[in-house]
SEVOKE-844936 format. One record per residue: residue in three letters; y, x, z of N, C-alpha, C, CB in turn. Coordinates in steps of 0.05 Angstrom, whole numbers, padded with zeros to 5 digits, always signed. Glycine has a CB too. Layout:
N
ALAYXZYXZYXZYXZ;...
END
This chain:
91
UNK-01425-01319-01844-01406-01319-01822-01397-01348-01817-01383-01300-01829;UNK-01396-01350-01791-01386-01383-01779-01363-01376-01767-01407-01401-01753;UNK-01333-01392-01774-01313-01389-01758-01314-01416-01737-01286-01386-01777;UNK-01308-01406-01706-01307-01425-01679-01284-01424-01672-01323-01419-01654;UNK-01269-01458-01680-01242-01456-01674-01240-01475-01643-01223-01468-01703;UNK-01225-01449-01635-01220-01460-01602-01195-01465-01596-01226-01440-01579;UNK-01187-01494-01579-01160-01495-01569-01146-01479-01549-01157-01517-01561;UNK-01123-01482-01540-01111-01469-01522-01130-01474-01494-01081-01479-01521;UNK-01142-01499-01478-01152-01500-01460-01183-01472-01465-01156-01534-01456;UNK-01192-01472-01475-01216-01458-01479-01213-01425-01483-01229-01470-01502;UNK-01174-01423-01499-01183-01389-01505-01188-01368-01479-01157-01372-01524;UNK-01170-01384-01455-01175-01353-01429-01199-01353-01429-01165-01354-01393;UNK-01232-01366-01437-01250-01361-01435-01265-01343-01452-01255-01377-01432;UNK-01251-01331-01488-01251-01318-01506-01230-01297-01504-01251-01334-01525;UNK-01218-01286-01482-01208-01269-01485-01179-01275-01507-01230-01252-01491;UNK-01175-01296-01504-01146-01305-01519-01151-01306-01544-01122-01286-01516;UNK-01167-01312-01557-01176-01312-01590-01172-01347-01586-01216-01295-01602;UNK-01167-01352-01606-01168-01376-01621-01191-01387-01641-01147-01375-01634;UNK-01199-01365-01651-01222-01365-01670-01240-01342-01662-01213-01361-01699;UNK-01270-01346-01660-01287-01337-01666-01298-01330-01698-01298-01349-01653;UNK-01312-01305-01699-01332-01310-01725-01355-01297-01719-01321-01297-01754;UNK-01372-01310-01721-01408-01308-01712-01424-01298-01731-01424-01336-01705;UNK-01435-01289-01735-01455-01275-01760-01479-01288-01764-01465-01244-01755;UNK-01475-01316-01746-01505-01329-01751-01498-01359-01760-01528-01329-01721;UNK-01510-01368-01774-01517-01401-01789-01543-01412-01783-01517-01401-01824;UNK-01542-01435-01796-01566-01450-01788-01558-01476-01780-01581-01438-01767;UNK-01569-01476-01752-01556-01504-01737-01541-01491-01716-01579-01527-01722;UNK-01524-01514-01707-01504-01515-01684-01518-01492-01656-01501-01554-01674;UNK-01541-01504-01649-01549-01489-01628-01553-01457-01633-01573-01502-01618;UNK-01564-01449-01658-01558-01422-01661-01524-01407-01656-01570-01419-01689;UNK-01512-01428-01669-01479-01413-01674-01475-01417-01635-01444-01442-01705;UNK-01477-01432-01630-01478-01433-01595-01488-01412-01579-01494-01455-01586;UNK-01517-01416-01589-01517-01385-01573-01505-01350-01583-01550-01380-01569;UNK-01504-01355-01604-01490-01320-01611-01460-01324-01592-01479-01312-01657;UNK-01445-01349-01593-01421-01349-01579-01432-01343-01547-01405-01378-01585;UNK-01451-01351-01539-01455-01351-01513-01464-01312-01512-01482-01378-01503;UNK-01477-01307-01523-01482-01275-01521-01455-01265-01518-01498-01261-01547;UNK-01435-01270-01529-01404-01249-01526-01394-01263-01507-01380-01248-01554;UNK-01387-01290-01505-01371-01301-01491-01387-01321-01470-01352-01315-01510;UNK-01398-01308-01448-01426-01324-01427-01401-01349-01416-01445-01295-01390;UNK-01375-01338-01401-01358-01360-01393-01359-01393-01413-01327-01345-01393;UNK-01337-01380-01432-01344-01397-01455-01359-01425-01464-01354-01383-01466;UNK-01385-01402-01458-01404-01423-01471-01414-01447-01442-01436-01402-01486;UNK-01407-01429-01421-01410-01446-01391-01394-01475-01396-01393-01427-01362;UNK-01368-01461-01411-01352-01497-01408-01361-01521-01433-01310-01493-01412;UNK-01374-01497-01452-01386-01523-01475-01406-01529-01467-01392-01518-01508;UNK-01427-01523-01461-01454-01530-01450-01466-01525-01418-01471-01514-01468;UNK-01481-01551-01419-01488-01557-01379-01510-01532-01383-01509-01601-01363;UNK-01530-01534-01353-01549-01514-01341-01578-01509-01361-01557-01528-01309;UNK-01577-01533-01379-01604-01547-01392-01594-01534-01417-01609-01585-01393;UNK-01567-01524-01429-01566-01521-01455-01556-01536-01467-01584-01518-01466;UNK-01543-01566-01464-01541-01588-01481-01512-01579-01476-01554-01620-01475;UNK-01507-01600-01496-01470-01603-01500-01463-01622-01472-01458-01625-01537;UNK-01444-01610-01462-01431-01621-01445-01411-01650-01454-01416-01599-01435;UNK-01418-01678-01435-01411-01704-01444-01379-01700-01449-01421-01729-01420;UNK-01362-01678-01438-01331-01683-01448-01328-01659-01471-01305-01680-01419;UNK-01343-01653-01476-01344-01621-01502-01339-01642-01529-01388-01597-01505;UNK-01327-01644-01552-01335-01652-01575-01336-01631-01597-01320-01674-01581;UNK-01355-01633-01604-01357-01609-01630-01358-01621-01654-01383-01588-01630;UNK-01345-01599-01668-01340-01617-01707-01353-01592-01715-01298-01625-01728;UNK-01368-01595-01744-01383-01578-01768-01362-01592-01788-01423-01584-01774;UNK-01350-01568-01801-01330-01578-01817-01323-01607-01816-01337-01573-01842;UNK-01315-01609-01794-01300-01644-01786-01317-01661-01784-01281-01660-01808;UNK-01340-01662-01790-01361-01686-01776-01366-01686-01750-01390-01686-01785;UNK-01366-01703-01731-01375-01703-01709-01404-01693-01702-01372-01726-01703;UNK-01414-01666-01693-01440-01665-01691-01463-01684-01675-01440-01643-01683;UNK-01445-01700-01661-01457-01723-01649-01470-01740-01669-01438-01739-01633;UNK-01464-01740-01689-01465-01762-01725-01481-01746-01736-01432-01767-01749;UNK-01496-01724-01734-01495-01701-01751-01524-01686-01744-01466-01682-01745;UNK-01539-01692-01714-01560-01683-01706-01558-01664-01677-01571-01670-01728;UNK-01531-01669-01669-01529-01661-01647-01537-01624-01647-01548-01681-01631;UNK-01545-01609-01635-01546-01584-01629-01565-01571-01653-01557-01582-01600;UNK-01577-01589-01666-01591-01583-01693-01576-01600-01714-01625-01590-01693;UNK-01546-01601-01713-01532-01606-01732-01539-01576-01760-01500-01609-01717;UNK-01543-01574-01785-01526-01562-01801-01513-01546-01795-01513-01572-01810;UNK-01512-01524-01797-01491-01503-01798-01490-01488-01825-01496-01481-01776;UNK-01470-01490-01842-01482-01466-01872-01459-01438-01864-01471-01485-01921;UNK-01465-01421-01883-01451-01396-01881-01421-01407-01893-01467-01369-01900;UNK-01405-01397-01872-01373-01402-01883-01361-01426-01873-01370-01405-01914;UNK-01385-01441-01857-01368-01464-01832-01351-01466-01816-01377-01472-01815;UNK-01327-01477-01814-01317-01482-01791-01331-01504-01771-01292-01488-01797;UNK-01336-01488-01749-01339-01502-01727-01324-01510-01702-01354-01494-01722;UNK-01303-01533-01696-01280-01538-01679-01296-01547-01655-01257-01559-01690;UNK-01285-01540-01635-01292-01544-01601-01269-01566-01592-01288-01511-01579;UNK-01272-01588-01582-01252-01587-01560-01258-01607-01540-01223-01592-01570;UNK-01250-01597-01517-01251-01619-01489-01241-01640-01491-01238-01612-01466;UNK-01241-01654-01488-01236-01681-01492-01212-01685-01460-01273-01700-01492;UNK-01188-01697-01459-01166-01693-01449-01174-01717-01439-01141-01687-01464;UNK-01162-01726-01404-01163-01752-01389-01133-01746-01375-01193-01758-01366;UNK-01116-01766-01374-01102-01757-01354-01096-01794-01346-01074-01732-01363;UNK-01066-01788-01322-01066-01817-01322-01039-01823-01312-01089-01830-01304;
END
């Protein structure tokens, strides 16, 4: 099991959950798509048309930047936290 911790901007897209838990491991892109099977919105705002991570999305595997990490074939083990968050601009 993978827990997906989501901020306040992202939960109306989870149905108000804060956390996910996914039944799949591996790499990042697997835990991505089981989230995308329940939650299709969701996964629209982490990832573009192609599948990739969206340039304002940042994702952590237990706090590493998956950008540092192999990107969408980051690591995933059973019992990961995996954190989402948009990346904030204002001015």
């Amino acid at each position: 099991m993978v827990t997906v911790l989501l901020p306040g901007p992202l939960r109306p897209e989870a149905g108000g959950e804060s956390r996910l838990t996914v039944a799949v491991a591996g790499t990042l892109r697997a835990v991505l798509d089981e989230v995308a099977s329940g939650w299709p919105r969701l996964d629209r705002r982490i990832r573009d048309e192609r599948g990739e991570l969206r340039r304002y999305v940042n994702v952590y595997v237990d706090g590493e930047d998956c950008r540092h990490a192999g990107g969408l074939a980051a690591p995933v083990s059973d019992g990961a936290e995996v954190q989402i968050l948009p990346s904030v601009a204002g001015g």
